[in-house]
C-alpha positions in Angstrom: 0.0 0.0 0.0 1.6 3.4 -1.1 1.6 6.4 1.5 0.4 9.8 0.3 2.8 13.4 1.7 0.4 15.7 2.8 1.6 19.0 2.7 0.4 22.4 4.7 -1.1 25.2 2.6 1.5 26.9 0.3 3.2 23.8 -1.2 5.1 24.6 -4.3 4.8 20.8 -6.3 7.4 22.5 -9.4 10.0 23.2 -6.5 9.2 21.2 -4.0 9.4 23.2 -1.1 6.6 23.1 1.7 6.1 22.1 5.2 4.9 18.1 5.2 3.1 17.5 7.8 2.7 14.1 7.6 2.0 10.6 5.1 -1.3 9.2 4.9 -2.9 6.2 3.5 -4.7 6.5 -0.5 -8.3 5.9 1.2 -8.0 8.4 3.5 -6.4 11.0 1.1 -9.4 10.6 -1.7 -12.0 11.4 1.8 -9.4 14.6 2.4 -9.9 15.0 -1.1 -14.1 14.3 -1.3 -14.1 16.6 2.0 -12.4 19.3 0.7 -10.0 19.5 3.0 -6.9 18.8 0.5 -6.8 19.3 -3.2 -4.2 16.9 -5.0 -0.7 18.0 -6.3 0.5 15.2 -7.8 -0.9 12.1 -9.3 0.0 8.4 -10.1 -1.4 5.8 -12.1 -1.6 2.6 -9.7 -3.9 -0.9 -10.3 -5.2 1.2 -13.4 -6.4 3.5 -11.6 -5.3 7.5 -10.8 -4.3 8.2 -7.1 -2.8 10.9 -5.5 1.0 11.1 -4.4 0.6 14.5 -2.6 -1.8 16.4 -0.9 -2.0 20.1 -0.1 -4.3 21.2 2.8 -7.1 23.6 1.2 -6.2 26.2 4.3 -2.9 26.6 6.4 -2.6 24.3 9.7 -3.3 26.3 12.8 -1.1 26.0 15.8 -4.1 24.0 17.8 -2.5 21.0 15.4 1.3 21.7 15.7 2.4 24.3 18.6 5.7 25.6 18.3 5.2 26.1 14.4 8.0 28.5 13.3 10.1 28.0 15.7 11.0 23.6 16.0 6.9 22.3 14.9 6.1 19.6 18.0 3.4 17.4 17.3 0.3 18.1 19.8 -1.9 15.5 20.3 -2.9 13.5 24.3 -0.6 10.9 24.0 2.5 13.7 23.0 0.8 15.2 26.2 1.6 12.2 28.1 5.0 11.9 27.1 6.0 14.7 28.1 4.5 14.7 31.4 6.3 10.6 31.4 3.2 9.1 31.9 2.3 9.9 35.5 -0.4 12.1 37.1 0.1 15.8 38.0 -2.0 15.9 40.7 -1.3 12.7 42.9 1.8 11.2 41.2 1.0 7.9 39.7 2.0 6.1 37.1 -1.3 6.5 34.4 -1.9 3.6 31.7 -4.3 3.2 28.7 -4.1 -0.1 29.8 -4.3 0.3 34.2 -4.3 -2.5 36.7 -7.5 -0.6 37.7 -9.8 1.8 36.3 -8.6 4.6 38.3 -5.0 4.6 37.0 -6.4 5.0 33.4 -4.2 7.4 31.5 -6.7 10.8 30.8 -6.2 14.4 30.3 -6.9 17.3 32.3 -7.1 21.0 30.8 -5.8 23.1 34.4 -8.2 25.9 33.5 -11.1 24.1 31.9 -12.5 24.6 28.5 -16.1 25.2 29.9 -14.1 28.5 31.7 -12.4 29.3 28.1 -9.4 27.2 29.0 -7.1 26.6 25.8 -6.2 23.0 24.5 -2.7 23.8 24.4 0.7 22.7 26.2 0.5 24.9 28.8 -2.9 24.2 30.0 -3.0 20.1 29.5 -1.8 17.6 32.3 -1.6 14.0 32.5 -4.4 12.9 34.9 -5.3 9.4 35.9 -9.1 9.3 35.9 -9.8 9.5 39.5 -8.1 13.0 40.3 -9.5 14.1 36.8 -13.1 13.2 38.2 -12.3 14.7 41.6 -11.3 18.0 40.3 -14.4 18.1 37.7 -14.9 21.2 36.1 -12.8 22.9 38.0 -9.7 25.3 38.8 -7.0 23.2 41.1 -7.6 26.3 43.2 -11.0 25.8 43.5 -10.6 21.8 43.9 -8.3 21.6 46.8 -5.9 20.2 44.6 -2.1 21.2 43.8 0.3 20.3 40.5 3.2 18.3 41.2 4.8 19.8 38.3 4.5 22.7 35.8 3.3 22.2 32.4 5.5 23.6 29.6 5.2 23.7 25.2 8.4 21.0 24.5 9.4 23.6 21.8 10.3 26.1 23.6 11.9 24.1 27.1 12.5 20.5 28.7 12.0 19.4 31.8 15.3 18.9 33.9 14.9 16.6 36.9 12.1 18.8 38.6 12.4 22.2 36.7 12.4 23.7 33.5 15.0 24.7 31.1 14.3 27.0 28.1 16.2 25.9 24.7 18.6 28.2 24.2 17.5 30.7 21.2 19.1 30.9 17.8 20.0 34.1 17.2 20.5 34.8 12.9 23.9 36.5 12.4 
């Protein structure tokens, strides 16, 4: 099965010079396609049949999909949330699973300021939470919960996590 690039908004196909974001699968490219999310940019003939090679989106990627964009792109998604916070709960400190000896070690996460509030899905407002403290605190502020963070969270592309504190990455400076 051939993989399809899918590239952001702004792709130049004579040049060749664009941000991919990522490959995808020829099903799912002809639904981008049919959804008009992504016109094609290149085409192949495969089985008798024309499919697409390459992708561009139909509008430029906002940062909710890849924080740090401009500067080192970080994928965002849960699980990248859980990596960096190495898989254990902000609140109470245990090691979270998607697969838990028990139901209240199960791996969730936990926007610090919630969404109902107009709390942001990004870096700096996600935790790793196992699903008890998540349903303790609810719908609301740690504050407001009784409940503390064991440890700040930070956007990977601007620091790392050193032992218990936070280092920013040192800045490039153009000469």
């Amino acid at each position: 099965m051939s993989l399809v690039k899918v590239y952001n908004l702004g792709y130049d196909p004579d040049t060749g010079i664009g941000e991919l974001l990522h490959t995808t699968t020829v099903r799912h490219a002809f639904g981008m396609i049919r959804r008009r999310v992504a016109t094609p940019v290149r085409l192949a003939i495969q089985d008798d049949r024309i499919v697409p090679t390459a992708l561009e989106l139909t509008r430029e990627l906002s940062g909710a999909w890849v924080e740090g964009a401009g500067q080192r792109s970080i994928g965002f998604s849960y699980r990248a949330v859980h990596e960096r916070d190495h898989w254990t709960c902000a609140y109470c400190g245990r090691s979270v699973s998607k697969t838990p000896p028990c139901e209240a070690l199960l791996a969730t996460v936990d926007h610090i300021h919630p969404i109902s509030r107009g709390g942001p899905s990004s870096w700096t407002n996600l935790v790793s939470a196992c699903k008890a403290c998540n349903n303790r605190k609810a719908d609301r502020t740690p504050d407001e919960a009784g409940m503390s963070l064991r440890f700040a969270p930070y956007d990977p592309a601007l620091a790392y996590r050193v032992g218990g504190h936070i280092e920013p990455l040192p800045v490039m400076v153009d000469a």
